[in-house]
N, C-alpha and C positions, 0 to 999 in steps of 0.2 A: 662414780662421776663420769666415766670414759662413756660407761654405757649408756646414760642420762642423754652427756652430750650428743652420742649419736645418732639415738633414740628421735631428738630435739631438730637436729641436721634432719634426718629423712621427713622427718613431718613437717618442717618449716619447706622444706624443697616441693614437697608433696602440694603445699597448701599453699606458695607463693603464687605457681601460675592459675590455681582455680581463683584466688585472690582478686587475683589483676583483670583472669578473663571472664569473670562472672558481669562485673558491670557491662563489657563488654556488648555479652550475650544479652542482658537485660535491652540496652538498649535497642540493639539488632530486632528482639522479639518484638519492643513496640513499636520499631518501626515499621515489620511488616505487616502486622496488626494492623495498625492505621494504616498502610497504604491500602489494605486489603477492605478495609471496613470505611474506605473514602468514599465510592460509590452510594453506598449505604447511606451513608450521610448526605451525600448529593441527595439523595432520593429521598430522604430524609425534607431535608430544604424546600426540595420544589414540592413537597405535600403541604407543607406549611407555606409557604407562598401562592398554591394555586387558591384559585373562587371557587366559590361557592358550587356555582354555575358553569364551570368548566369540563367538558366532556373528553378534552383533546386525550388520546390514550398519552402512555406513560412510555418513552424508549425504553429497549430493553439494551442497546447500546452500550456498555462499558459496566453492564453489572451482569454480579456472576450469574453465572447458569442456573447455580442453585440456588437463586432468588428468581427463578422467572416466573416458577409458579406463583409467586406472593404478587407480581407487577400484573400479570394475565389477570387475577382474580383482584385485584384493584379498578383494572381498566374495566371488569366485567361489572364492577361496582359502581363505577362511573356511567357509565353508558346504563344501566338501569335506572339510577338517579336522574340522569339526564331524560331518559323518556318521563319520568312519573313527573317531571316539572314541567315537562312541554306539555301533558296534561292536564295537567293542574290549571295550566298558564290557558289552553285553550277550551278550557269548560271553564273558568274564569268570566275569559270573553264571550263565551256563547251567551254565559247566563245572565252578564251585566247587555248584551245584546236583547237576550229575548224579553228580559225583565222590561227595560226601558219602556217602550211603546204601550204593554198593559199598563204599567203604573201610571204613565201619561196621564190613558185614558180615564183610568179611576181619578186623580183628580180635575180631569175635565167635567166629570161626572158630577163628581160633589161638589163644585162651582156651580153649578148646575142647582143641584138641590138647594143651594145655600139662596141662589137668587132667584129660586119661584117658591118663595112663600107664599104668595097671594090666587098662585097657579094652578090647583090642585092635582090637575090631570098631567100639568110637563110635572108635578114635583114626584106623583106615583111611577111616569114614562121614566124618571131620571133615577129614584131609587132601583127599581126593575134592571135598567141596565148598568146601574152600578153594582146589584149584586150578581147581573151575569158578568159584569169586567174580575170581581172577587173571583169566582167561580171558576175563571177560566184563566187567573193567575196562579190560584191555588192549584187548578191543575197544572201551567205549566212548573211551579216548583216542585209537583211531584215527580214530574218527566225529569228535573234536572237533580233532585233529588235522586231517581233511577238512573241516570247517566251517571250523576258521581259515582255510585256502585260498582257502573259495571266497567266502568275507566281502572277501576284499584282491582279488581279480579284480572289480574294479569297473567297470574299462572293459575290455570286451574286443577287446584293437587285433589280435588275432593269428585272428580269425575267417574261415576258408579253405575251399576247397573241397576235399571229403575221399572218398575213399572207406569206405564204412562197413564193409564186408565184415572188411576187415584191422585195423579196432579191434576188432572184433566177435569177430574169432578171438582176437586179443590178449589180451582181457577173459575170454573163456572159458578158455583156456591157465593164467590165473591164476589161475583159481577153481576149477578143476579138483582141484588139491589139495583144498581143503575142500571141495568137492560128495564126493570119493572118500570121507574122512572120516566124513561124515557119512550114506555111505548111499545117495547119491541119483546118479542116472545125471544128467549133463552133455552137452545135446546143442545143436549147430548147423545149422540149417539156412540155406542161402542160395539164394533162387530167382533172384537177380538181382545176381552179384557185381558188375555197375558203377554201380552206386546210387549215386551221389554229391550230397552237401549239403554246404551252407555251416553249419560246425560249427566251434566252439570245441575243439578232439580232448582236452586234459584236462578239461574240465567233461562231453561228452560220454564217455567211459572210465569218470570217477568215475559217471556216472547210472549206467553200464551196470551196472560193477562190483556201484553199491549194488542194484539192481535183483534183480541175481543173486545177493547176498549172503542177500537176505530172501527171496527165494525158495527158495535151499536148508535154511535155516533154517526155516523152517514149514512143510516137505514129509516127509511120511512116507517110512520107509526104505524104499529100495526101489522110490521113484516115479524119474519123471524127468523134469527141468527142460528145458523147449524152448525154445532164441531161436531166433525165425526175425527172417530179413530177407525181406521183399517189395518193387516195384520204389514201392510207395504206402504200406507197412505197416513197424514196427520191432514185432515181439509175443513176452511171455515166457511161454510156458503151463507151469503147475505146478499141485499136486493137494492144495495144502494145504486148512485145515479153513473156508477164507474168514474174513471180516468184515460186522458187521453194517453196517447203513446210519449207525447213528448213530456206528460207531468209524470208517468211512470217510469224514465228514466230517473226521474231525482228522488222518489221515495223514499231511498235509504238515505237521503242527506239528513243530516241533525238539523230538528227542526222546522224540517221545510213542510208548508203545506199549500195544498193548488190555492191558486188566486180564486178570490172571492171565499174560502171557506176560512174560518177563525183556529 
């Protein structure tokens, strides 16, 4: 019994103050826990609190160190977001801009057709340019069509080394029909078919294409459009009526085209 009881003494002695200081401890641990994991929570809050629409980056202020990598690659996620919606937001506008004025006109047009029944020649003059107003809607939905494309190619991860010769054929074979169309001889030259650069090949196609598009388009009937390839040179010669200086500084504006041409 002597040795029971002392047996009983050392382990009650033993086991009082783990006892007592264990809740102790418990509590202590969550309190630095949570003081430690407050920020977190902050930061927490303001993700769920911010819009949609909000770019402002995120402090890195009163959080730990070893979360800044996570707030850096947040902010870097925001500001990416934030450009693709300003795009969005202004090819939107461009295209409810560009849109507006043909659709007008197509229905000026079939107003038109609607009240020369009796007319035959305004009813043929108003079909006629109501299938050029189509015509030249359809194409600009293809142009905004190609814009939205080339708006979303933000990173181009697929940039290769290419032979140009074989887009170049590609691009003329396509356009081919419409140069026939309209008139104009389509021609290729290549002095140096193993030309090869480091090319995006859809963003490069669509240059080509547009290139060749407006070229046959403001070339007399009867001319003829040249791409050549050289081993230092990509050049498209054609015979249209030029541009001045002050409409070739806006050519690269979206959209723009000199006064008086459609």
């Amino acid at each position: 019994d002597y040795r029971n009881d002392m047996a009983l003494s050392i382990v009650g002695a033993q086991m009082v103050p783990w006892l007592v200081a264990l809740p102790v401890m418990v509590i202590l641990l969550l309190l630095v826990v949570s003081r430690g994991l407050a920020p977190l929570h902050r930061l927490a809050a303001a993700l769920r609190r911010r819009r949609p629409d909000d770019a402002t980056p995120l402090p890195r202020e009163a959080i730990p160190s070893e979360v800044w990598p996570v707030v850096a690659s947040l902010n870097t996620l925001f500001a990416r977001t934030n450009a693709q919606m300003v795009r969005e937001r202004r090819f939107t506008s461009d295209a409810a801009h560009e849109l507006r004025t043909p659709l007008a006109a197509l229905r000026v047009q079939a107003e038109v057709v609607q009240l020369a029944q009796d007319d035959l020649a305004l009813r043929q003059r108003a079909l006629g340019q109501l299938e050029q107003g189509i015509d030249r809607a359809t194409r600009l939905v293809d142009q905004l069509l190609t814009l939205s494309r080339l708006d979303s190619l933000s990173q181009l991860d697929d940039v290769q080394p290419r032979a140009l010769a074989e887009l170049l054929q590609t691009a003329v074979i396509d356009m081919d029909a419409k140069a026939h169309a309209a008139g104009v001889a389509l021609a290729l030259s290549v002095d140096d078919p193993k030309v090869c650069r480091r090319i995006q090949p859809l963003l490069f196609s669509l240059l080509i294409r547009n290139l060749l598009d407006n070229a046959i388009r403001y070339s007399p009937t009867g001319s003829q459009v040249t791409l050549r390839l050289t081993s230092h040179r990509l050049q498209i010669t054609e015979y249209g009526a030029g541009v001045s200086d002050a409409v070739l500084q806006r050519l690269g504006e979206r959209f723009y085209r000199p006064p008086g041409q459609e």
